[in-house]
C-alpha positions as CSV (number, residue, x, y, z in Angstrom):
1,X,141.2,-18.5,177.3
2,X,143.2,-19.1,180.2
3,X,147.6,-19.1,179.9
4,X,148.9,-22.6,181.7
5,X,152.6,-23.5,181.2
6,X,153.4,-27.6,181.4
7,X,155.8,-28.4,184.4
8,X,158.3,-29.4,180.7
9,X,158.0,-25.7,179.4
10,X,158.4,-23.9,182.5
11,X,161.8,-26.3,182.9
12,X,162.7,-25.0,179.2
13,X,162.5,-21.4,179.7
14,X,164.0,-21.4,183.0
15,X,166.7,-23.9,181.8
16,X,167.2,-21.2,178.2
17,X,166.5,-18.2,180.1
18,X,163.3,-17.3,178.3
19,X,160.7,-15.0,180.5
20,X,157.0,-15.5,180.6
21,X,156.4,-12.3,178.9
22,X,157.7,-13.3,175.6
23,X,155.5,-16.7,175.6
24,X,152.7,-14.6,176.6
25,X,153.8,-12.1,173.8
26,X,154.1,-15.3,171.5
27,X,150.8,-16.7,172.3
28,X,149.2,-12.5,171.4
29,X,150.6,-11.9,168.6
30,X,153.2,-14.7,167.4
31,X,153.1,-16.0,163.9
32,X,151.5,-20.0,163.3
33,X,154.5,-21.4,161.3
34,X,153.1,-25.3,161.6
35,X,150.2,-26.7,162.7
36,X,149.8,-30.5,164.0
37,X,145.7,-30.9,164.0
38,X,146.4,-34.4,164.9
39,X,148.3,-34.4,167.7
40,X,147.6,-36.5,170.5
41,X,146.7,-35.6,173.7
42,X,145.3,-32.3,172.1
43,X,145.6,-30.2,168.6
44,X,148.5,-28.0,168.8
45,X,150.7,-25.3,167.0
46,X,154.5,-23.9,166.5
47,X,154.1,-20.5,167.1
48,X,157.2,-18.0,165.6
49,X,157.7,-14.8,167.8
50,X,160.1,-11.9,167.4
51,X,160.7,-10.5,171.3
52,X,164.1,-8.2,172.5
53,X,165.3,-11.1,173.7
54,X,165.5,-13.0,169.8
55,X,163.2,-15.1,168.0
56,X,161.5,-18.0,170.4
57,X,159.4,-20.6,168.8
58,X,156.9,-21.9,171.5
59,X,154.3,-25.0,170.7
60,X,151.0,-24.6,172.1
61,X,147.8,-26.7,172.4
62,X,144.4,-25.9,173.0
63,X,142.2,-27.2,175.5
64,X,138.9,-26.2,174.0
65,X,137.4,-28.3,177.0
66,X,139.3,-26.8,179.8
67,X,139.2,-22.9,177.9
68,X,143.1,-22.9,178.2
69,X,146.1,-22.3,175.9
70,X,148.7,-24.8,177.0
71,X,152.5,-23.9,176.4
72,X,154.1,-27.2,175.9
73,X,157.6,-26.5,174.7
74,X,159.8,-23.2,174.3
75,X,162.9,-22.8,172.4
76,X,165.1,-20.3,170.7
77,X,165.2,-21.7,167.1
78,X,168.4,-21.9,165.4
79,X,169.7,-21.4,161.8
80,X,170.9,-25.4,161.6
81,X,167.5,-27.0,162.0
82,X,165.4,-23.6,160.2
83,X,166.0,-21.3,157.0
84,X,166.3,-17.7,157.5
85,X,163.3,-16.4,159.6
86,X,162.3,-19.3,161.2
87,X,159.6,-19.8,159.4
88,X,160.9,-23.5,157.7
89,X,162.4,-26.3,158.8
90,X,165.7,-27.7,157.0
């Protein structure tokens, strides 16, 4: 599947100085920490990644339709809104 990056997450990661190789590292090997199967317009997921630059959280959907992963959002989680690791919400 093919790598596109919404016009909103390319803003994010420019705008929290987050490169595309840790999305693309993310979306390899980055850890599913929610899921959202009912999402509208697609099915997508919070993935959890550990890159040198810090942990980044970046929600993807897939486009089973168009064969692309879609990154819709990227951020660098934080310890107010997340338990230890990242893995939980508050």
């Amino acid at each position: 599947m093919g790598l596109r990056f919404s016009r909103h997450a390319y803003s994010r990661m420019l705008e929290r100085c987050i490169s595309v190789q840790a999305v693309a590292e993310a979306v390899r090997s980055g850890e599913v920490v929610e899921s959202y199967p009912g999402a509208h317009p697609l099915p997508c997921k919070l993935v959890l990644c550990h890159t040198l630059e810090g942990p980044v959280h970046v929600l993807l959907a897939e486009d089973q339709t168009e064969h692309a992963i879609i990154v819709v959002t990227v951020y660098r989680p934080d310890l107010g809104r997340w338990h230890e690791g990242f893995r939980r919400r508050r």
